[in-house]
C-alpha positions as CSV (number, residue, x, y, z in Angstrom):
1,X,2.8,-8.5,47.3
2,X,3.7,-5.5,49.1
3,X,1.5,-6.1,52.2
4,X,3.0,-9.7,52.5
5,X,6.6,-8.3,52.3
6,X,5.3,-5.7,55.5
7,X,3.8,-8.4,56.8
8,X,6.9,-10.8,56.9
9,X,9.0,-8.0,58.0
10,X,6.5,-7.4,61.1
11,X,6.7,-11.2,61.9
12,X,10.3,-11.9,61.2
13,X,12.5,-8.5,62.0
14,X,10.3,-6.5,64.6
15,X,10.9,-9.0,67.1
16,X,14.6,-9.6,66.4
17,X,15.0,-5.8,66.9
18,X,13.4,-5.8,70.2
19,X,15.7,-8.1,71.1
20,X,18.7,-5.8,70.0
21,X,17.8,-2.9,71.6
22,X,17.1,-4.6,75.2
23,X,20.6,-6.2,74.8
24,X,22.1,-2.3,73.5
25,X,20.3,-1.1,76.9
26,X,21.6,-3.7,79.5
27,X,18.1,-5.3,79.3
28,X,16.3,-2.3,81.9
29,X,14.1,-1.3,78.8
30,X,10.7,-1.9,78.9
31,X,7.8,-1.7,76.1
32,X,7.4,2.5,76.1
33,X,11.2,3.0,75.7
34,X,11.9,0.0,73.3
35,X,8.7,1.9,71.7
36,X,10.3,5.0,71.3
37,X,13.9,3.9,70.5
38,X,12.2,2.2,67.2
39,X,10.4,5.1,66.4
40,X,14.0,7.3,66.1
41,X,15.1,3.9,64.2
42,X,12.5,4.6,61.4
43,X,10.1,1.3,62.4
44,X,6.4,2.4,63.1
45,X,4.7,-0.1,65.3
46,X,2.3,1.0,68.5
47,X,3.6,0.3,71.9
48,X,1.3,-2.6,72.3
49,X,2.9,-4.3,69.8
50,X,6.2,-4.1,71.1
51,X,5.0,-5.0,74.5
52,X,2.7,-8.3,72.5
53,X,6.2,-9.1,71.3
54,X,8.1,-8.8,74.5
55,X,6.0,-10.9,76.1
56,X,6.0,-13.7,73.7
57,X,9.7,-13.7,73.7
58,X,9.7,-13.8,77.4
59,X,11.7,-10.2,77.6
60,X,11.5,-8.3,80.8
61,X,13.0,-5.0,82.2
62,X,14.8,-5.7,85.1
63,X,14.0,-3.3,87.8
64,X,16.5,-1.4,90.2
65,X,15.8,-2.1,93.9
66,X,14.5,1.3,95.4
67,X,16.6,2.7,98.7
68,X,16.1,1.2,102.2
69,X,17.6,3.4,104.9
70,X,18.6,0.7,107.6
71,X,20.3,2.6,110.0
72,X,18.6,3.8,113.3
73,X,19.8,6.9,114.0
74,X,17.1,7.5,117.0
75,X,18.9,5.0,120.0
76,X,20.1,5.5,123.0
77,X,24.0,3.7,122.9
78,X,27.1,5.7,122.4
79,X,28.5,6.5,119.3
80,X,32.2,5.3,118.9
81,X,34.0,8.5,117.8
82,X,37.7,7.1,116.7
């Protein structure tokens, strides 16, 4: 009886947890974070889990854009001082 109730609560409230804590964290957590953030929360479950369920639920981490430096600061034209 006891294993089914674990069982169900794996199934049923793991998953719905995931969910919160993405949504808490402005959806840029990913699998080793949402990880941890359930282990402070008291839930054991191994990272692959949590990844097996993030990816079931279609749940990314959206990822920042890393810094492009644009500007050419080796040319030959004038700079306008104003």
């Amino acid at each position: 009886m006891m294993l089914q109730i674990l069982i169900c609560e794996l199934f049923w409230l793991l998953p719905t947890a995931i969910r919160v804590i993405h949504q808490e964290n402005q959806q840029v957590y990913g699998s080793p974070r949402i990880h941890q953030e359930l282990q402070e929360r008291g839930r054991k479950c191994s990272v692959n889990t949590v990844a097996k369920w993030m990816r079931e639920a279609e749940i990314r981490a959206k990822t920042t854009k890393k810094f492009c430096v644009t500007t050419d600061s080796n040319h030959h034209l004038r700079v306008d001082a104003q």
